[in-house]
C-alpha positions in Angstrom: -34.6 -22.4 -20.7 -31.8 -23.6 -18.3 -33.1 -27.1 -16.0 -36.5 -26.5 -17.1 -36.9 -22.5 -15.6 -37.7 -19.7 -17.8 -35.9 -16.5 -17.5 -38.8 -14.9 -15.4 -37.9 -16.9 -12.6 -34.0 -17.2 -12.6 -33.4 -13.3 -12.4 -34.7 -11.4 -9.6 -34.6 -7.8 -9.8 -33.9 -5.7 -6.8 -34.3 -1.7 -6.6 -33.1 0.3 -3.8 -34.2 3.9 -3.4 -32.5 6.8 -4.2 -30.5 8.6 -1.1 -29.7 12.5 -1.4 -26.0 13.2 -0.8 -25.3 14.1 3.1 -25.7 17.5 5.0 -23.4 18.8 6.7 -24.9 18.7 10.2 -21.7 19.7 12.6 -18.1 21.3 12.4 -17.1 17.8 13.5 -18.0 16.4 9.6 -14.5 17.1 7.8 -15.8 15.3 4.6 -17.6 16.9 1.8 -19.5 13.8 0.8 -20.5 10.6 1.4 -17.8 7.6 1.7 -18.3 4.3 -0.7 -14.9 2.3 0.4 -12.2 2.9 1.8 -9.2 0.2 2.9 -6.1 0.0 5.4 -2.5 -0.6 4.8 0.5 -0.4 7.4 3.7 0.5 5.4 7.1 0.5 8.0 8.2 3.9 6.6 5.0 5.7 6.5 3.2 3.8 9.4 -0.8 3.4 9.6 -2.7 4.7 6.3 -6.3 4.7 5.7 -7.5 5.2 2.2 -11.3 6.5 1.2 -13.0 6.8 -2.2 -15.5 9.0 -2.4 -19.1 10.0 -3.9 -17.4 12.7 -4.9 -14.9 11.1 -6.8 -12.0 11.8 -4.7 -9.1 9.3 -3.1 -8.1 10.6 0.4 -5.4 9.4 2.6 -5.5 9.6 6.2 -3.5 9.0 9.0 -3.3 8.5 13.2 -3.3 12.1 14.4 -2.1 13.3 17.8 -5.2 13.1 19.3 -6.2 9.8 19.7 -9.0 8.0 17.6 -8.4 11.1 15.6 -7.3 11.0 11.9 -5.7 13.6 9.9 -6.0 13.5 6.4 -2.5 13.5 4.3 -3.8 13.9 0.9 -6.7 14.2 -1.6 -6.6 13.7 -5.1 -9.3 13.4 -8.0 -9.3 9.9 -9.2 -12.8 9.9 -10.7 -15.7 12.1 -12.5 -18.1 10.0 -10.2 -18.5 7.9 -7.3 -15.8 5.6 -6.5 -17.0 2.1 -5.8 -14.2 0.3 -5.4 -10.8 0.9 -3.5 -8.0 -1.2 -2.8 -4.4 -0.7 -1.4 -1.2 -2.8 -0.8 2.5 -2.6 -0.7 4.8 -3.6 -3.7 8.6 -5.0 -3.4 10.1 -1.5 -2.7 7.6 -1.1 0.5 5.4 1.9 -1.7 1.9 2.2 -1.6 0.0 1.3 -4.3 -3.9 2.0 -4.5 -6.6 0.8 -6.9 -9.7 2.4 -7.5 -12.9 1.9 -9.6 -16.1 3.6 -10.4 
């Protein structure tokens, strides 16, 4: 007992259903699966970058294409054997992108 409650009323549990992984409805849906994070960074040399962790386990960096509002995507790798849950970038001294990922 903490200030006079027992256990049963200082933890609340919370459950949130289950979701099924997406569908691909369109041709417009470039992504295999479902995105958890994702985080921006501008780097001078490289210019806008947006980083996404996936369900699927994978990192993928995107940037402005042509087109505008459009992104191309620069690069995928596979960080994780599951989701990613966490995902952070940022610039070091020598102006490089570095990213952070969790799962």
């Amino acid at each position: 007992r903490k200030e006079g409650l027992s256990l049963e009323h200082a933890l609340e549990l919370h459950y949130f259903p289950a979701r099924l992984p997406p569908k691909m409805e369109s041709e417009s849906e470039a992504l295999p699966d479902w995105i958890s994070t994702m985080d921006y960074t501008f780097n001078a040399s490289s210019g806008d970058i947006l980083f996404t962790g996936g369900c699927d386990g994978m990192i993928r960096a995107f940037s402005p294409g042509s087109v505008k509002n459009k992104f191309q995507q620069m690069n995928a790798i596979a960080a994780h054997t599951g989701p990613i849950k966490c995902l952070s970038s940022t610039l070091d001294g020598d102006q490089r992108v570095l990213v952070a990922t969790g799962s």
